[in-house]
C-alpha positions as CSV (number, residue, x, y, z in Angstrom):
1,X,-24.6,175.6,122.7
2,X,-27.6,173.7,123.7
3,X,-30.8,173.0,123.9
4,X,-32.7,172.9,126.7
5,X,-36.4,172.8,128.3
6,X,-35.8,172.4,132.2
7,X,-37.1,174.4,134.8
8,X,-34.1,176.9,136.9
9,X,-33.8,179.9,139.5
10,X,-32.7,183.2,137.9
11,X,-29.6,184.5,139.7
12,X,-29.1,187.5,137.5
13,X,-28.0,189.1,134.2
14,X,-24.4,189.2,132.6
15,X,-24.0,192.1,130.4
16,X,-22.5,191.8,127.2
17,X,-21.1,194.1,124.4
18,X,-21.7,193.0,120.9
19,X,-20.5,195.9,118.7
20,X,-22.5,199.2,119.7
21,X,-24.9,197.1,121.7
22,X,-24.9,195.6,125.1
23,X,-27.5,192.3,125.6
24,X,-28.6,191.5,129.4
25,X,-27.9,187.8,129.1
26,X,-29.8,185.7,131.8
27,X,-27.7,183.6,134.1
28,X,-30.0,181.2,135.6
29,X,-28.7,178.1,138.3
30,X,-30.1,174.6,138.1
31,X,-28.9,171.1,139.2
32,X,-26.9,169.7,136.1
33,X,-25.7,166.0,135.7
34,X,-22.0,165.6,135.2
35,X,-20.6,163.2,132.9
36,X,-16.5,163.3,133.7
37,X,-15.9,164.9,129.7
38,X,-17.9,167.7,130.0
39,X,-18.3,170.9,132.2
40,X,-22.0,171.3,132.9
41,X,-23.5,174.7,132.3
42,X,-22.8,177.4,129.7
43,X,-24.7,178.9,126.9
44,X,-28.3,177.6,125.7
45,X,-30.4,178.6,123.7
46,X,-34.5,177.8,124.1
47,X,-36.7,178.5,121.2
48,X,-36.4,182.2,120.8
49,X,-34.4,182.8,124.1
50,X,-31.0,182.0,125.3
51,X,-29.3,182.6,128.3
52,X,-26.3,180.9,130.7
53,X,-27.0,177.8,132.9
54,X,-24.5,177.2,136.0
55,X,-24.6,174.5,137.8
56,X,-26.4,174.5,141.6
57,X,-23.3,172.6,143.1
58,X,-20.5,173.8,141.6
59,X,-17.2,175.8,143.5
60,X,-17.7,179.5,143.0
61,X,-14.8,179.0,140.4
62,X,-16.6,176.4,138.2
63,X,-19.8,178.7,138.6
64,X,-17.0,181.6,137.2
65,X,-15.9,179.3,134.3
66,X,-19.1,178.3,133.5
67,X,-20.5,182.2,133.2
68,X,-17.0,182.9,131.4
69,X,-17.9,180.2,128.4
70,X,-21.1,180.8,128.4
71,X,-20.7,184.6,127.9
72,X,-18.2,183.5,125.3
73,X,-20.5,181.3,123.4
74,X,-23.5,183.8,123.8
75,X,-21.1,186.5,122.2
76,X,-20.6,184.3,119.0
77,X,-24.6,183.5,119.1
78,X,-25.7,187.2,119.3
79,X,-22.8,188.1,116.5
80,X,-24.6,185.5,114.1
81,X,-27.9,186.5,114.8
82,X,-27.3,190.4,114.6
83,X,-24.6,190.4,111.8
84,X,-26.2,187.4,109.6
């Protein structure tokens, strides 16, 4: 998860079932630095909102990954937050 405060272009929503419920989860694209370890992009979360970041330049394929683990890690968020 992270923590963010960077401006980005809304491409759309990823839809996600938690339980009974299903959360419109932003997916929004931005240029993101790479650092060799890391995949940019995934889940963040920004005070009271969260959402996915992909990176601008990415393959379509990373841009799939990254939506994929961010989904995943938005899942686990929501669960906490709901369920806690």
């Amino acid at each position: 998860m992270r923590e963010t405060n960077v401006s980005s272009r809304l491409l759309g929503y990823v839809q996600l079932r938690v339980g009974a419920r299903i959360i419109a989860v932003p997916v929004q694209s931005m240029k993101l630095e790479r650092d060799g370890r890391h995949q940019p992009g995934g889940f963040y979360v920004e005070g009271s909102q969260f959402g996915i970041y992909v990176d601008d330049e990415a393959a379509e394929d990373e841009v799939a990954e990254q939506i994929r683990a961010g989904s995943n890690e938005a899942v686990l968020h929501i669960t906490k937050k709901i369920f806690n």
